[in-house]
N, CA, C and O atoms as a DFTB+ gen file, in Angstrom:
784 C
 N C O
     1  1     170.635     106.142      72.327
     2  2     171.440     105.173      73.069
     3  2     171.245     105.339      74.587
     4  3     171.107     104.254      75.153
     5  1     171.198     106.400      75.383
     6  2     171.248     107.015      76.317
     7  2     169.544     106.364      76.896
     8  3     169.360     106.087      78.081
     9  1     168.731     106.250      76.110
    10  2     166.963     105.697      76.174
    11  2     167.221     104.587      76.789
    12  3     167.257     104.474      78.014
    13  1     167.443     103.580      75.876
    14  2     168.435     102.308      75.774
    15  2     168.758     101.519      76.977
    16  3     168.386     100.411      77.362
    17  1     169.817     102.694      77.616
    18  2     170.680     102.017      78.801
    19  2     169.621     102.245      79.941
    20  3     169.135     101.408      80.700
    21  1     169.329     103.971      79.841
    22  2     168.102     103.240      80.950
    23  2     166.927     103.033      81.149
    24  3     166.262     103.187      82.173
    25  1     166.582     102.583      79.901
    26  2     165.422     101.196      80.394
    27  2     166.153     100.462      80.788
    28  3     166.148     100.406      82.018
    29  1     166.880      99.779      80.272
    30  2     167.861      98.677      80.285
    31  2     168.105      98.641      82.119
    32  3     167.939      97.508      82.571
    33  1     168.413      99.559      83.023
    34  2     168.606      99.541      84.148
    35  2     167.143      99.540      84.776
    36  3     166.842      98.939      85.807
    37  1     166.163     100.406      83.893
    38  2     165.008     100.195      84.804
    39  2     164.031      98.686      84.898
    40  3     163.138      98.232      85.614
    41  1     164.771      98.301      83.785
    42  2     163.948      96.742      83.619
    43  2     165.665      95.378      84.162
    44  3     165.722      94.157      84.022
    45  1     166.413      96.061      84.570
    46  2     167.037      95.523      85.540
    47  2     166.783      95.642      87.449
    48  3     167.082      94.687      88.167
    49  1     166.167      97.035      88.058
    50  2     165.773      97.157      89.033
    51  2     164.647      96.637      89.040
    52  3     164.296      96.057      90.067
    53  1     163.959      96.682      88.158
    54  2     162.694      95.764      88.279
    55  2     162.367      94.173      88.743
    56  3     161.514      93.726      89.510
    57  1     163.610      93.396      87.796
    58  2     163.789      92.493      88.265
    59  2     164.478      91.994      89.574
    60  3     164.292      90.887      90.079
    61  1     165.379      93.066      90.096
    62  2     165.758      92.941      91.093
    63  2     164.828      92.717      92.132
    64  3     164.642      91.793      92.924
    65  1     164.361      93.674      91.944
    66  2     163.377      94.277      93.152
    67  2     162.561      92.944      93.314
    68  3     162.341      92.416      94.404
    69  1     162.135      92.460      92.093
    70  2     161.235      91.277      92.356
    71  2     161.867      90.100      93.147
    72  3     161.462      89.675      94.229
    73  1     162.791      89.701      92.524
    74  2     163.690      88.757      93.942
    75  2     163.586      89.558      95.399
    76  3     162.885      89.201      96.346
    77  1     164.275      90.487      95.360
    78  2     164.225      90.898      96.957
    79  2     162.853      90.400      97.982
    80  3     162.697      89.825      99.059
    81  1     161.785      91.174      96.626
    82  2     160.440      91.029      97.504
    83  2     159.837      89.884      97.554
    84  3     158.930      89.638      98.349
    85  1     160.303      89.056      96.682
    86  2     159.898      86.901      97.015
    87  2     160.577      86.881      97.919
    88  3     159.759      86.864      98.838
    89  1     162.007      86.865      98.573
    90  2     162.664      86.108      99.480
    91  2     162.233      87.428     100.541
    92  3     162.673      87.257     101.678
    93  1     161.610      88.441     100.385
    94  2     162.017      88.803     101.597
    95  2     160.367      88.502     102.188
    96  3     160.160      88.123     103.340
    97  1     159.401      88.717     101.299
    98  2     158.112      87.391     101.549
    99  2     158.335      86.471     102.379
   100  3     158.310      86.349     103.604
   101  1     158.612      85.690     101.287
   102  2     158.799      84.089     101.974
   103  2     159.467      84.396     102.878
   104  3     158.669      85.062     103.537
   105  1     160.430      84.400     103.441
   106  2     161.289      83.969     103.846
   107  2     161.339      84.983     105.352
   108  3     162.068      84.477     106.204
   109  1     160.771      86.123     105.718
   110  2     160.772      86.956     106.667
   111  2     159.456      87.067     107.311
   112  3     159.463      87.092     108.541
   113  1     157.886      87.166     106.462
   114  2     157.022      87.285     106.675
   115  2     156.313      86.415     106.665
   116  3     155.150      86.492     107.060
   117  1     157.108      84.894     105.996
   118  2     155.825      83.567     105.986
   119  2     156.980      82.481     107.039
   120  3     156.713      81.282     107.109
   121  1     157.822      82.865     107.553
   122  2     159.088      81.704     108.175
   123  2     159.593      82.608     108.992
   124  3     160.015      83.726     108.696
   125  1     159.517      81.857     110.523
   126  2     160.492      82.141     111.528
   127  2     161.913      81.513     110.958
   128  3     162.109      80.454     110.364
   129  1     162.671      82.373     111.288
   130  2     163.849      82.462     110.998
   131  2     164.923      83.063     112.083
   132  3     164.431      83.624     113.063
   133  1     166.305      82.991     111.988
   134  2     166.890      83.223     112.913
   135  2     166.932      84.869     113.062
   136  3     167.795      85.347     113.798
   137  1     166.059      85.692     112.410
   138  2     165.993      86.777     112.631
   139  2     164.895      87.216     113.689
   140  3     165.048      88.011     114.616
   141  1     163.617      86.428     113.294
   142  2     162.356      86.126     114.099
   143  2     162.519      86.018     115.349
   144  3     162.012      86.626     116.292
   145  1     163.383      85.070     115.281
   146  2     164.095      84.382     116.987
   147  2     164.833      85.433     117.882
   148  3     164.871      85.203     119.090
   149  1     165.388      86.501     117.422
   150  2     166.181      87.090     118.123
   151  2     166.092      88.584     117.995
   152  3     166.955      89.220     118.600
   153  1     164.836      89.516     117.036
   154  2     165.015      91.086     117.145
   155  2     163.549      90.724     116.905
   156  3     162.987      89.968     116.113
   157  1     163.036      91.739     118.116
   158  2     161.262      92.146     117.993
   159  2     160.885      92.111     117.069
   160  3     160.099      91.273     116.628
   161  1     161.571      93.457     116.265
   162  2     160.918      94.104     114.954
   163  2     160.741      92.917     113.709
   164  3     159.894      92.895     112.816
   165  1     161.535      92.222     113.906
   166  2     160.981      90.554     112.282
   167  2     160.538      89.758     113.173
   168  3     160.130      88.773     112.557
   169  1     160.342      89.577     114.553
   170  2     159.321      88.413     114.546
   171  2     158.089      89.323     115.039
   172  3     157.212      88.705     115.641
   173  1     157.911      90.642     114.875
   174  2     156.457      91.756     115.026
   175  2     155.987      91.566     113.312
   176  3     154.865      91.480     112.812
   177  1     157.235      91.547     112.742
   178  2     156.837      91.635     110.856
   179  2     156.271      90.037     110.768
   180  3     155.175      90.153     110.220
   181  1     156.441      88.985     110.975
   182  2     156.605      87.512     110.529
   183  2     155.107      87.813     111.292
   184  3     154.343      88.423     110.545
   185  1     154.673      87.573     112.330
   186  2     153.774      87.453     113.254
   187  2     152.337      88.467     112.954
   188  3     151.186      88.030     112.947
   189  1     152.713      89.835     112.729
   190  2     152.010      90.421     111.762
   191  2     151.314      90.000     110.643
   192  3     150.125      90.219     110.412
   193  1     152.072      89.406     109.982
   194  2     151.531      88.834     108.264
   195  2     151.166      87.069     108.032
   196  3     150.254      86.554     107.385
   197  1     152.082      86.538     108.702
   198  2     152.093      85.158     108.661
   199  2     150.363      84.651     109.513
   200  3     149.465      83.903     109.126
   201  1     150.522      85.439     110.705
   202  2     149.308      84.792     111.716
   203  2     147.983      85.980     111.702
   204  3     146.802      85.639     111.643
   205  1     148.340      87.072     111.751
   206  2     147.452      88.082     112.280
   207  2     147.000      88.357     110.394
   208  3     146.017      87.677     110.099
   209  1     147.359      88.901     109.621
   210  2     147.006      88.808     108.312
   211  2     146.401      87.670     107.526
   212  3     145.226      87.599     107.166
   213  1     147.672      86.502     107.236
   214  2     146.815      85.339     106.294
   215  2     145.610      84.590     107.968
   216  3     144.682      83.845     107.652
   217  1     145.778      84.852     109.228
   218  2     144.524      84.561     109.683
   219  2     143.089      84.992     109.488
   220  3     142.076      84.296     109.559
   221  1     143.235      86.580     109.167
   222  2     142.295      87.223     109.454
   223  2     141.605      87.126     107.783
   224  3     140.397      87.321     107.646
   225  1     142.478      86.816     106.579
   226  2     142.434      86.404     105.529
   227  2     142.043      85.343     104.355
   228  3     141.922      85.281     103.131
   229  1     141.911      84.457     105.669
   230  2     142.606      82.922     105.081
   231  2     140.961      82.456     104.722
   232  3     140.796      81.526     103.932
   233  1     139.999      83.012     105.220
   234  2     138.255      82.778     104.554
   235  2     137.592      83.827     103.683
   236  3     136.626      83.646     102.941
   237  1     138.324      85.056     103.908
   238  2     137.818      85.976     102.853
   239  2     138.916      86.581     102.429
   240  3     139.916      86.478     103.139
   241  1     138.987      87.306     101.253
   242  2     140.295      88.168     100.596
   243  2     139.884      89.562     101.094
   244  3     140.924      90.167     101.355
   245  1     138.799      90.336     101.338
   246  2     137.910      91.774     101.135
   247  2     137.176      91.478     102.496
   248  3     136.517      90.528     102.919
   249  1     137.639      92.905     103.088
   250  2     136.358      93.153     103.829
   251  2     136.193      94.971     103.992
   252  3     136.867      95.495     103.106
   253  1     135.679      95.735     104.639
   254  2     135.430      96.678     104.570
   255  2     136.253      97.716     104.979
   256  3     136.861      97.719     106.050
   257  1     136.293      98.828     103.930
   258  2     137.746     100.081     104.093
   259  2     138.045     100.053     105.867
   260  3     137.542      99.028     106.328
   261  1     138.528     100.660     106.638
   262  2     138.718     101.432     107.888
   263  2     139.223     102.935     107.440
   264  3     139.878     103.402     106.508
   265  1     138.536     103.451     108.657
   266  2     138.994     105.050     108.650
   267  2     140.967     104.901     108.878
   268  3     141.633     104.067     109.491
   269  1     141.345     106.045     108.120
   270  2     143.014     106.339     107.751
   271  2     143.644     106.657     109.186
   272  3     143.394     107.640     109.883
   273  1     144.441     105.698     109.445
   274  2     145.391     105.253     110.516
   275  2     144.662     104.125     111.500
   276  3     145.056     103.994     112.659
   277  1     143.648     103.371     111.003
   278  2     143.361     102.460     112.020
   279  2     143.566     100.878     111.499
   280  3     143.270      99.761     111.923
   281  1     144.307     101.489     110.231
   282  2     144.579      99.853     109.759
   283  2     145.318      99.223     110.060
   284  3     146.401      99.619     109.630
   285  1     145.418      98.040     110.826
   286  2     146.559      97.288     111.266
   287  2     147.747      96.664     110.519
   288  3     148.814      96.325     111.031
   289  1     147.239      96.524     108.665
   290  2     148.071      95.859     107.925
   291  2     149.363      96.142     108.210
   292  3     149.325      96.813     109.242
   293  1     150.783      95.963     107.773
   294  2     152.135      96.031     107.565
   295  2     151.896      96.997     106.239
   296  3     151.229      96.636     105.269
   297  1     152.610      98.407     106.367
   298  2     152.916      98.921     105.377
   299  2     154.526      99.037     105.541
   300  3     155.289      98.908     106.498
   301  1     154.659      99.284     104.415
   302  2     155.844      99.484     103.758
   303  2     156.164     101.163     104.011
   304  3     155.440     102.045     103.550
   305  1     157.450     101.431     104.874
   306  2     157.774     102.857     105.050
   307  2     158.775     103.389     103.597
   308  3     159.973     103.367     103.314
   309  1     157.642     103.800     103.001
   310  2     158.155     104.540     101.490
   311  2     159.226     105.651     101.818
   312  3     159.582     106.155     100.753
   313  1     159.806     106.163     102.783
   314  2     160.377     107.227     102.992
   315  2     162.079     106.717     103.461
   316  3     163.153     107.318     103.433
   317  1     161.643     105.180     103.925
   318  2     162.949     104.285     104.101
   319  2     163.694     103.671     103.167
   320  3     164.851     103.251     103.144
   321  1     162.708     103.704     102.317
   322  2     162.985     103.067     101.064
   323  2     164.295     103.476     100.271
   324  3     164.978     102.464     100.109
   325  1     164.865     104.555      99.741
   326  2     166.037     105.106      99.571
   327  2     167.231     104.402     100.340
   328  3     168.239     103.928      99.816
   329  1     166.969     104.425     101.455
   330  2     167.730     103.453     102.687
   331  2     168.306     102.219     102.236
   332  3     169.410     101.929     101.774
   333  1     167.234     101.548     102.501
   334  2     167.191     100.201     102.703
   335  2     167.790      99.878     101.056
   336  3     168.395      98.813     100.932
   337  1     167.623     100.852      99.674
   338  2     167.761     100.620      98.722
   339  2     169.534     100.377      98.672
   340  3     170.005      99.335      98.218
   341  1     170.373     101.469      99.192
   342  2     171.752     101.748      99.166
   343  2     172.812     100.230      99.307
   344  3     173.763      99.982      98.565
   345  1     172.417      99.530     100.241
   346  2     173.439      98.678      99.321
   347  2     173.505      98.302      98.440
   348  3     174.599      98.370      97.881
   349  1     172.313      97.629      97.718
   350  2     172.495      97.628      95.679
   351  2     172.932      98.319      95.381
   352  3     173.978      98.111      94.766
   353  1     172.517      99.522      95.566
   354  2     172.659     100.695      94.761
   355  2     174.486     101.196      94.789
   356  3     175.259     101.683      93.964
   357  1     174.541     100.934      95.628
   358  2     176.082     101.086      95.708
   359  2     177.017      99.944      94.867
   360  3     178.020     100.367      94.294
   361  1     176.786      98.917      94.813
   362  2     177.591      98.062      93.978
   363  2     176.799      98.582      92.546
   364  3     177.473      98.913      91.571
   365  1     175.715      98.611      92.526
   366  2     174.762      98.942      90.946
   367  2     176.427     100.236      90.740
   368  3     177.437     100.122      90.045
   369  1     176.050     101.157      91.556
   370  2     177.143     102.491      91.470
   371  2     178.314     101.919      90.958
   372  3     178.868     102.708      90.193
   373  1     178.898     100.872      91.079
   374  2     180.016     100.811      90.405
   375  2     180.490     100.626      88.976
   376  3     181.516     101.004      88.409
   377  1     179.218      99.788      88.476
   378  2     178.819      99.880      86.551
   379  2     178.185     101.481      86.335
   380  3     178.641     102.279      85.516
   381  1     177.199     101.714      87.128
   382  2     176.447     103.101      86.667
   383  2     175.867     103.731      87.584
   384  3     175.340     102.920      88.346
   385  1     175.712     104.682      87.867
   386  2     175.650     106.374      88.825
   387  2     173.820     105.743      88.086
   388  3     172.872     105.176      88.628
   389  1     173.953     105.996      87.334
   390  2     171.907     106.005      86.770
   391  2     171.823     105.218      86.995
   392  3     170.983     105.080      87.885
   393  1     172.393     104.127      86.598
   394  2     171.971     102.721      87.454
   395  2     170.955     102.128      88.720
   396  3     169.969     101.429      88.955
   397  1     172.351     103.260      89.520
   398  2     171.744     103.370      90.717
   399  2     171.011     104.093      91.400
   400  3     170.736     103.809      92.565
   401  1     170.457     105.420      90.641
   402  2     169.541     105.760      90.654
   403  2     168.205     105.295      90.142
   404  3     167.046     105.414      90.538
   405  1     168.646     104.864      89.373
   406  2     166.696     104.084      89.085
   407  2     166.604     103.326      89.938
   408  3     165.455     102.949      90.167
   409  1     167.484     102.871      90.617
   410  2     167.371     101.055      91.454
   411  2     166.575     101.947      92.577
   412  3     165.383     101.681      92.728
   413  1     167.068     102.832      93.256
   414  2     166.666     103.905      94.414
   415  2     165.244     104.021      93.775
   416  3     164.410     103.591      94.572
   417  1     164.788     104.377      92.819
   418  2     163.716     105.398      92.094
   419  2     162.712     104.231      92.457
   420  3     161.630     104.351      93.033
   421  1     163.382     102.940      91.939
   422  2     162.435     101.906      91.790
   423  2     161.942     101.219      93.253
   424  3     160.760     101.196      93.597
   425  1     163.143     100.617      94.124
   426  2     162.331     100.510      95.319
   427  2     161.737     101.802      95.806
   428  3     160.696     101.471      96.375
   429  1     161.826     102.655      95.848
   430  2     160.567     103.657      96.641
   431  2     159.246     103.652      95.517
   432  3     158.191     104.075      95.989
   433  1     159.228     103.363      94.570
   434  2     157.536     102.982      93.781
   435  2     157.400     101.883      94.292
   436  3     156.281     101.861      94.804
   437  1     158.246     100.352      94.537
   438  2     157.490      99.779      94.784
   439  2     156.907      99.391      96.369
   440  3     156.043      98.560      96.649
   441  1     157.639     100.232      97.249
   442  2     156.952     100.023      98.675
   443  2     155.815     101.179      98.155
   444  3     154.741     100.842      98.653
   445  1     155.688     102.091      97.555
   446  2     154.372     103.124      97.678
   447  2     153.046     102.364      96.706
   448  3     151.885     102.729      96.889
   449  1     153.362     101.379      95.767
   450  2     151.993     100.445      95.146
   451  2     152.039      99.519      95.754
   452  3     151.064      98.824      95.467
   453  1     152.865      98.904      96.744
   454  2     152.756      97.950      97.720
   455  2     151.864      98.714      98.482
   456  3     150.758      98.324      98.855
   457  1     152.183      99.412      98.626
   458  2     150.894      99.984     100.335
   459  2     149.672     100.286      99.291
   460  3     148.567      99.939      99.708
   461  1     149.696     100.668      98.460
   462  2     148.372     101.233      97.902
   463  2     147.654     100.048      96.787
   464  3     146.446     100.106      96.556
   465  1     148.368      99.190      96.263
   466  2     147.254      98.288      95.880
   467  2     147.079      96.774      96.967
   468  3     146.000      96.185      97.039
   469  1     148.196      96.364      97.665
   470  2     147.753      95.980      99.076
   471  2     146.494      96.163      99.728
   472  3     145.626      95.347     100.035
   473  1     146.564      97.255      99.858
   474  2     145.210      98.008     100.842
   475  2     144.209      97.946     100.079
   476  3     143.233      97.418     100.612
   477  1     144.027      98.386      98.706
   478  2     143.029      98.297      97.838
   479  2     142.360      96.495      97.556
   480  3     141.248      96.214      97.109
   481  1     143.383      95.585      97.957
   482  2     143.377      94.129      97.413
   483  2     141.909      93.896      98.547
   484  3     140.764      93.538      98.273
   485  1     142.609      94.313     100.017
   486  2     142.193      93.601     101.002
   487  2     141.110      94.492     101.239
   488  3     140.015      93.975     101.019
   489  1     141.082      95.786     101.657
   490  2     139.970      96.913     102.266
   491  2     139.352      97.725     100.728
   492  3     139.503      98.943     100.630
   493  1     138.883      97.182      99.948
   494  2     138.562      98.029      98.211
   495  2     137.823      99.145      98.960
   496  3     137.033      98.922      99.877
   497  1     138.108     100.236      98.547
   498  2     137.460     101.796      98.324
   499  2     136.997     102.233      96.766
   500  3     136.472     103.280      96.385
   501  1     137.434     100.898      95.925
   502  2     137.040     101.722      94.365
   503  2     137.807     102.233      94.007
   504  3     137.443     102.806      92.980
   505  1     139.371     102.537      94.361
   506  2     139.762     103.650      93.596
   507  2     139.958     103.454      91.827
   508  3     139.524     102.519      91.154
   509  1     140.594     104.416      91.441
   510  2     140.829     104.492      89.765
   511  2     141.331     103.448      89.355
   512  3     140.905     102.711      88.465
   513  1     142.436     103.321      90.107
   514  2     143.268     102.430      89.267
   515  2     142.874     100.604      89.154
   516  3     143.180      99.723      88.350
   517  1     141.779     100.666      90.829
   518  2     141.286      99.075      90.921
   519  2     140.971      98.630      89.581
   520  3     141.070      97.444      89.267
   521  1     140.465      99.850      88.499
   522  2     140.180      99.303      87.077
   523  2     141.023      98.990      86.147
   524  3     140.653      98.646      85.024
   525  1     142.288      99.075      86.515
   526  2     142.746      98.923      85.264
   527  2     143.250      97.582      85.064
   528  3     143.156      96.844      86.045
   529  1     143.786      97.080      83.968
   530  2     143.695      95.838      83.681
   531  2     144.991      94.870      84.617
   532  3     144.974      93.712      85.035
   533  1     146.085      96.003      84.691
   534  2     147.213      95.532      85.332
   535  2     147.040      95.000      86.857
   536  3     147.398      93.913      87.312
   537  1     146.400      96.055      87.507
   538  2     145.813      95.474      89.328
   539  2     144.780      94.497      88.766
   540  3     145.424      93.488      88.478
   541  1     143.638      94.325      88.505
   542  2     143.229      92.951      88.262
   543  2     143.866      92.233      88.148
   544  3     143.603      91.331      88.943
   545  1     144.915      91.962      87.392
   546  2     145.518      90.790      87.503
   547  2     146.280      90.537      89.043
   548  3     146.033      89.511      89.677
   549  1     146.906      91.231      89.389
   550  2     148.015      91.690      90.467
   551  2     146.713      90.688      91.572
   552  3     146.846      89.519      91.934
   553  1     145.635      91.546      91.856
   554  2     144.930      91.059      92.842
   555  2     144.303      89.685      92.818
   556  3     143.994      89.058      93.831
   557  1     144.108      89.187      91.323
   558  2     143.646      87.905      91.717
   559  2     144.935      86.738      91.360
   560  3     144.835      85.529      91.151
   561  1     146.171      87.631      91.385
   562  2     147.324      86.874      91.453
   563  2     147.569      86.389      92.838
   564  3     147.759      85.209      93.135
   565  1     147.544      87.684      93.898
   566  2     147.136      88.095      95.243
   567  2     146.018      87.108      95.693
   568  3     146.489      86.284      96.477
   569  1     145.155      86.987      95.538
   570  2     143.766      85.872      95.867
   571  2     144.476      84.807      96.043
   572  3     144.566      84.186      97.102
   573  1     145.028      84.540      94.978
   574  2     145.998      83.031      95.025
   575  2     146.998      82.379      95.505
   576  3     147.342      81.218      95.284
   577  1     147.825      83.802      96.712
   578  2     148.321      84.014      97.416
   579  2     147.894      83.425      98.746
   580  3     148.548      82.734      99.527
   581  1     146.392      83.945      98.836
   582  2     145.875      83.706     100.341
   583  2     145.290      82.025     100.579
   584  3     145.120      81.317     101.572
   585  1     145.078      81.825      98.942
   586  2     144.523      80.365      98.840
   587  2     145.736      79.301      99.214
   588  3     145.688      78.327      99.966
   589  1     146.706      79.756      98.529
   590  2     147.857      78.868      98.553
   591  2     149.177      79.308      99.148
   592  3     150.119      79.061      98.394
   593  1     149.547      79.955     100.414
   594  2     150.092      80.733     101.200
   595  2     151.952      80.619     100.580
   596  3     152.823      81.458     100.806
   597  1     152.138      79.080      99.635
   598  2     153.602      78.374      99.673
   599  2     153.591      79.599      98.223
   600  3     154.704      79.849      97.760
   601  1     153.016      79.931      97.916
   602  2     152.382      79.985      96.480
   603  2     152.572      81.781      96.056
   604  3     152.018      82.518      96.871
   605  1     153.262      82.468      94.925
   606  2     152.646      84.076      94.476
   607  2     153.090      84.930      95.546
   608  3     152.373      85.812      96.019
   609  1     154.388      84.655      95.976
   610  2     154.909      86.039      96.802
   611  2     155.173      87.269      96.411
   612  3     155.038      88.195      97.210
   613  1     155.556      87.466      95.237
   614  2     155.477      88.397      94.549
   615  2     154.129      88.974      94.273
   616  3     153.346      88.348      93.558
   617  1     153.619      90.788      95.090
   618  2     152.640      91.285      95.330
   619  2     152.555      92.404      93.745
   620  3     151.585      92.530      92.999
   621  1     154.040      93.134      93.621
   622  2     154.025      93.845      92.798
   623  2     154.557      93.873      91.315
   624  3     154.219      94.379      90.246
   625  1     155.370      93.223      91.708
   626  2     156.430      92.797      90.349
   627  2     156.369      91.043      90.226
   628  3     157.269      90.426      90.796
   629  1     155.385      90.325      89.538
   630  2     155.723      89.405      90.311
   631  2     156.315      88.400      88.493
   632  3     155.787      87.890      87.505
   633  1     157.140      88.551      88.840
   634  2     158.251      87.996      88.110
   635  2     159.555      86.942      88.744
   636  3     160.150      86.287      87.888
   637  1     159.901      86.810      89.893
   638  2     160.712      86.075      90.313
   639  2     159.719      84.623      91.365
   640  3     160.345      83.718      91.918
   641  1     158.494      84.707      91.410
   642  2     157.704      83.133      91.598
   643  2     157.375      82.651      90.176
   644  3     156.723      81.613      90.288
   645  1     157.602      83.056      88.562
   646  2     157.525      82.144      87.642
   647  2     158.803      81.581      87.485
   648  3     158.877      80.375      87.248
   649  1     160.239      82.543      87.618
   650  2     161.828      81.461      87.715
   651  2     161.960      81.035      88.658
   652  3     162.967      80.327      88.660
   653  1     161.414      81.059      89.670
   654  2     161.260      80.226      91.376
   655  2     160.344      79.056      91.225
   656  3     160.232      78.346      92.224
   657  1     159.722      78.752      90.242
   658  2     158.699      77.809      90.457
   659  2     157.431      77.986      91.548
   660  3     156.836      77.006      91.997
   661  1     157.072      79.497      91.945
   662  2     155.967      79.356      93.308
   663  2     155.048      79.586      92.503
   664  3     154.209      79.226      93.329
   665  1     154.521      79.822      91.758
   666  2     153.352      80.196      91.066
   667  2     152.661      79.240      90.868
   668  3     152.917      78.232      90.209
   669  1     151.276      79.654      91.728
   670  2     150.059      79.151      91.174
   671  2     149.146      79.102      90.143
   672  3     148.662      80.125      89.659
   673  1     148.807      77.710      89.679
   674  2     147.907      77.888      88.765
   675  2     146.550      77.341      89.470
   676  3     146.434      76.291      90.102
   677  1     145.438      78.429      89.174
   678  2     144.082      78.358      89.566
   679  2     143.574      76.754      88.929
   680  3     144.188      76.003      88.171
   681  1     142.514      76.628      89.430
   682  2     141.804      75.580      89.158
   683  2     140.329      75.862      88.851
   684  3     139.743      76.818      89.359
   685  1     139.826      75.118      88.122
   686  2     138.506      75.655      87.413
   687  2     137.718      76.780      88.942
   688  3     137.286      77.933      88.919
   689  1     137.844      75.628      90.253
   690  2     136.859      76.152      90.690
   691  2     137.553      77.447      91.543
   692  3     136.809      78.174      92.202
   693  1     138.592      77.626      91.511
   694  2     139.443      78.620      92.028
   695  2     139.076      79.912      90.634
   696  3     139.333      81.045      91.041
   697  1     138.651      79.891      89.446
   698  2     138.529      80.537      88.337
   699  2     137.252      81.082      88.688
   700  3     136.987      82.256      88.428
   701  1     136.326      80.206      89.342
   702  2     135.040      80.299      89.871
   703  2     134.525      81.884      90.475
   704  3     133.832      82.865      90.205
   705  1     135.792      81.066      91.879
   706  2     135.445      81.987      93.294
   707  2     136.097      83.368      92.740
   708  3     135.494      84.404      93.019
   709  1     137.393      83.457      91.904
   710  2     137.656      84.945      91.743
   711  2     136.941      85.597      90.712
   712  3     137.409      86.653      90.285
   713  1     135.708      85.077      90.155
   714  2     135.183      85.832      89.389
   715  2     134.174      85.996      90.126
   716  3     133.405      86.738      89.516
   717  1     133.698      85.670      91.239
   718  2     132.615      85.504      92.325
   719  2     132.936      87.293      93.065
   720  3     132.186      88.268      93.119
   721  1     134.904      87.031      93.718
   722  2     135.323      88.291      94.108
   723  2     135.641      89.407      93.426
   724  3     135.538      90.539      93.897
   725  1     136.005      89.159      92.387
   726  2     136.306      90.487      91.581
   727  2     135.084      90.834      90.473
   728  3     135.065      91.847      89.774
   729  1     134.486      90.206      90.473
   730  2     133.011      90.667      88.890
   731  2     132.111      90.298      89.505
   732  3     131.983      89.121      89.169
   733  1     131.154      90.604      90.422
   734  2     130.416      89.984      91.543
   735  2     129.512      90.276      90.579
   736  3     128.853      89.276      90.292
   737  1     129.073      91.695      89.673
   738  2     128.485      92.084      88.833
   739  2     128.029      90.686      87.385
   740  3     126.972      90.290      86.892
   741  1     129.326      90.394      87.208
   742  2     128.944      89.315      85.629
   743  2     128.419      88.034      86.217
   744  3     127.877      87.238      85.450
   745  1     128.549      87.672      87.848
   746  2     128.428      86.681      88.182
   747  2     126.796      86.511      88.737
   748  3     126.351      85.382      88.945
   749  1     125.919      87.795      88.964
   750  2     125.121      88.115      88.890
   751  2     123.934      87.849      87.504
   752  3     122.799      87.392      87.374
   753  1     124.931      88.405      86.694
   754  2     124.209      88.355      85.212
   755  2     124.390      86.886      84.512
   756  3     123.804      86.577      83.475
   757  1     125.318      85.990      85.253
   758  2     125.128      84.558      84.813
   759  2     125.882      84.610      83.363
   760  3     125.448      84.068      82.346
   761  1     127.052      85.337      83.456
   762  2     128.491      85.152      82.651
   763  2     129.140      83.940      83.084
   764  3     129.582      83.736      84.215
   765  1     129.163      83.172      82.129
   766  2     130.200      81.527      82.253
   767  2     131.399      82.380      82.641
   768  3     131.437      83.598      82.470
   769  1     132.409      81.628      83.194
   770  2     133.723      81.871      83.434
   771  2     134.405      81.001      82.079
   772  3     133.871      80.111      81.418
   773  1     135.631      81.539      81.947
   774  2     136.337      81.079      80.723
   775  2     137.361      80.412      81.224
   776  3     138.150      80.836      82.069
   777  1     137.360      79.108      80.589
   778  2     138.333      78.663      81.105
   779  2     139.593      78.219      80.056
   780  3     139.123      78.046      78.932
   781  1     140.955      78.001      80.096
   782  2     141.502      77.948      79.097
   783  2     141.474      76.373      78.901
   784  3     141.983      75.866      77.901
């Protein structure tokens, strides 16, 4: 029973988390807003990602690693994360103490695979995990992101742009180009793309 409840909370922070990180997407990093307008630090975040990112983005998804600390992207401070987690977590605290600990547990994983398959999306080094089946998807969910900016705010969890309606659906020739970026290899060997 005890299993139960928390999954049950961890596939509740999960979903949380996924709203937070659509609206706080959209809505902070793709839209001036009255926050933009009036404290450095969100119109340095909005201005960061909105112009200096989907600009530098907006013709290619990949370009080449940089040496460690010269990357300009927006990371996510994993160490704030606990922080920034506490007001949920405090009302979560009032149904459940574990509750609100997974909610904590969970935003600090997801600012730390935010920074690390982020970085991997845009600067690839190869690592392990670029293989596995779950970041493939993530990244050419991500691709579809940069194609269609209104579109796939959700980087890690992305579960709250299919009940939001933002989700993109590719188009043959959009099926094309990400098998162009991600299997440069099958596209070489003159593998059809599949289309449904």
């Amino acid at each position: 029973m005890i299993i139960l409840h928390l999954f049950g909370w961890l596939v509740f922070s999960c979903i949380v988390m996924s709203f937070i990180e659509h609206q706080v997407h959209a809505r902070l990093m793709h839209r001036k807003n009255f926050l933009s307008e009036r404290k450095a630090s969100f119109k340095k975040t909005f201005e960061m990602h909105a112009i200096f990112h989907h600009g530098h983005y907006s013709k290619i998804f990949s370009d080449e690693p940089v040496p460690p600390g010269e990357d300009k992207e927006i990371q996510l401070t994993v160490r704030k994360a606990p922080i920034k987690a506490l007001p949920f977590a405090a009302v979560i605290a009032l149904f459940s103490w574990s509750g609100a600990l997974i909610f904590i547990g969970v935003v600090t994983f997801h600012h730390w695979a935010w920074n690390k398959i982020h970085l991997e999306m845009h600067k690839p080094e190869q690592k392990n995990f670029s293989k596995w089946p779950i970041y493939k998807f993530l990244a050419r969910y991500h691709w579809l992101h940069h194609k269609y900016p209104d579109k796939n705010f959700n980087v890690v969890f992305p579960f709250a742009d299919y009940i939001l309606g933002t989700t993109a659906r590719p188009t043959a020739t959009d099926l094309i180009n990400m098998q162009k970026q991600f299997e440069p290899q099958l596209v070489a060997q003159k593998v059809p793309v599949k289309l449904k």
